[in-house]
C-alpha positions in Angstrom: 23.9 43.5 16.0 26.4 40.9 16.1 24.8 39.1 19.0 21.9 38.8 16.5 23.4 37.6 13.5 25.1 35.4 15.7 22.0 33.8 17.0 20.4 33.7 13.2 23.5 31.9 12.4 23.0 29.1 15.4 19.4 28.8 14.5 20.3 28.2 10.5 22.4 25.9 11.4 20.8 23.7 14.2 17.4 24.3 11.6 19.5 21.9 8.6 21.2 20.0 11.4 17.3 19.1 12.0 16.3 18.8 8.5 19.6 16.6 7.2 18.9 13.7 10.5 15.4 13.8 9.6 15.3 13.3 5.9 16.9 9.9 5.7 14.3 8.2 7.9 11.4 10.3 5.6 13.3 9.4 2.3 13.6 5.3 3.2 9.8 5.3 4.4 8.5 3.2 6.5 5.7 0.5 5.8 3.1 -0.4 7.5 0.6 -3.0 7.9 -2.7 -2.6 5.2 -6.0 -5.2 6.3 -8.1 -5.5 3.1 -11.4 -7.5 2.6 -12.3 -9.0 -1.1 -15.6 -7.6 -2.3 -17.5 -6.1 -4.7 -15.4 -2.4 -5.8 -12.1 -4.2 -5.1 -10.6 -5.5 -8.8 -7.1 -7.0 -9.8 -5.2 -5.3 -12.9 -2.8 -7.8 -14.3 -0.3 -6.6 -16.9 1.9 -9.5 -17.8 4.1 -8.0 -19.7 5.3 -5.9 -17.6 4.7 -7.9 -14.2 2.8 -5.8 -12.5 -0.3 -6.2 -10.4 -2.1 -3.7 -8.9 -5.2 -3.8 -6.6 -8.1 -1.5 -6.7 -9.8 -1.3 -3.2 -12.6 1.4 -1.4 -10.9 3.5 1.5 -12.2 2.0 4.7 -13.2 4.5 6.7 -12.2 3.3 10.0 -9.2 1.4 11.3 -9.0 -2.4 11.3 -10.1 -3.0 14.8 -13.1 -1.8 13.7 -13.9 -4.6 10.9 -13.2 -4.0 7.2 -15.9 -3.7 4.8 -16.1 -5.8 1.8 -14.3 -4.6 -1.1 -12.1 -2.3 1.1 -9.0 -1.7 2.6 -8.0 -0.1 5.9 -5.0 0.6 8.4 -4.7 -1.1 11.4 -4.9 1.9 13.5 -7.1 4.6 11.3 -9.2 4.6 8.2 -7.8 6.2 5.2 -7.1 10.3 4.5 -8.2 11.8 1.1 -4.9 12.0 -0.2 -3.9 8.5 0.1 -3.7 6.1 -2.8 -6.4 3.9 -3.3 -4.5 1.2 -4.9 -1.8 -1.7 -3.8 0.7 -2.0 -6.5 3.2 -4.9 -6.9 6.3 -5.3 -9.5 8.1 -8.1 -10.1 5.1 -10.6 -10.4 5.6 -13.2 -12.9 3.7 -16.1 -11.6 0.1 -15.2 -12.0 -2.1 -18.2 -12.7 -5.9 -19.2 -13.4 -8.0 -21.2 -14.6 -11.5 -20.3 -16.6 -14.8 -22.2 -16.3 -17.1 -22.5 -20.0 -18.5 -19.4 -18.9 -15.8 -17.1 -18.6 -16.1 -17.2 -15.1 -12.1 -16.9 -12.9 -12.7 -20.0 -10.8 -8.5 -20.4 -9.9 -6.1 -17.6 -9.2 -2.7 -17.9 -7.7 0.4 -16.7 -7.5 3.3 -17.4 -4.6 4.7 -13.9 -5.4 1.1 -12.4 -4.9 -0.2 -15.0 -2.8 -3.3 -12.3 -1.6 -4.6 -13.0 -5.1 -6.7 -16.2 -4.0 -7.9 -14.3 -1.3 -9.3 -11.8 -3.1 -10.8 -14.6 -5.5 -12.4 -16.6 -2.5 -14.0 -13.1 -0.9 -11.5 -13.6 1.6 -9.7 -11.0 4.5 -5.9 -10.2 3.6 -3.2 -8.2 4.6 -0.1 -6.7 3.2 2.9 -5.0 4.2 3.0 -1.7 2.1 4.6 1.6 1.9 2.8 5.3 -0.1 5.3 5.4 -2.9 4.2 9.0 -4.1 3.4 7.9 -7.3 -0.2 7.0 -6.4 0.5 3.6 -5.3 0.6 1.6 -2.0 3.7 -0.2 -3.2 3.9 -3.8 -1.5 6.8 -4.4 0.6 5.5 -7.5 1.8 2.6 -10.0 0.7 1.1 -11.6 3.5 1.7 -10.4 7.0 
């Protein structure tokens, strides 16, 4: 009976030995490289006063190798899993700019801090360096790759 309590006790214990080494690297997160095309179902939410801009894109369905679809984003490697947030979010965006046309019509948009912006504007192919924050948002870790 000892012999077994003495093996529970070395499994316990080599079990959080596993679970305290791996939770750092889980907790910091890693991010990873998002490949996004401008499109029609992709749209910018600006809120100035608090500044933060958030991008809502389709999933892509395949990885980026494969082509992006307009209005979509993808990972490099895969397309995206149910589960994963369907939005980039960035904070600390205070430099948002455009310019209107007589018709209401966006025909400027930058921003240095966001500079994906005018690609998205132009119809253009982006990418970002983001990370899931668990929140619901692909938080941006870095704009432009």
């Amino acid at each position: 009976m000892k012999k077994l309590l003495a093996i529970a006790s070395m499994l316990t214990v080599a079990a959080s030995m596993t679970l305290t080494t791996s939770t750092p690297a889980v907790a910091a997160g890693s991010s990873y490289v998002l490949m996004c095309k401008a499109g029609r179902g992709m749209w910018v939410d600006y809120r100035s006063a608090t500044n933060y801009l958030i991008v809502h894109f389709k999933a892509g369905r395949s990885g980026g190798s494969n082509g992006v679809a307009a209005g979509s984003c993808t990972w490099v490697d895969r397309g995206f899993r149910a589960n994963e947030p369907k939005r980039i979010c960035q904070t600390g965006v205070n430099d948002v700019r455009f310019i209107m046309n007589s018709s209401d019509k966006i025909t400027r948009l930058t921003s240095p801090k966001a500079p994906y912006v005018k690609k998205i504007l132009n119809g253009q192919t982006f990418q970002v360096r983001v990370k899931n924050d668990g929140h619901g948002c692909l938080k941006v870790t870095r704009a432009g790759v």
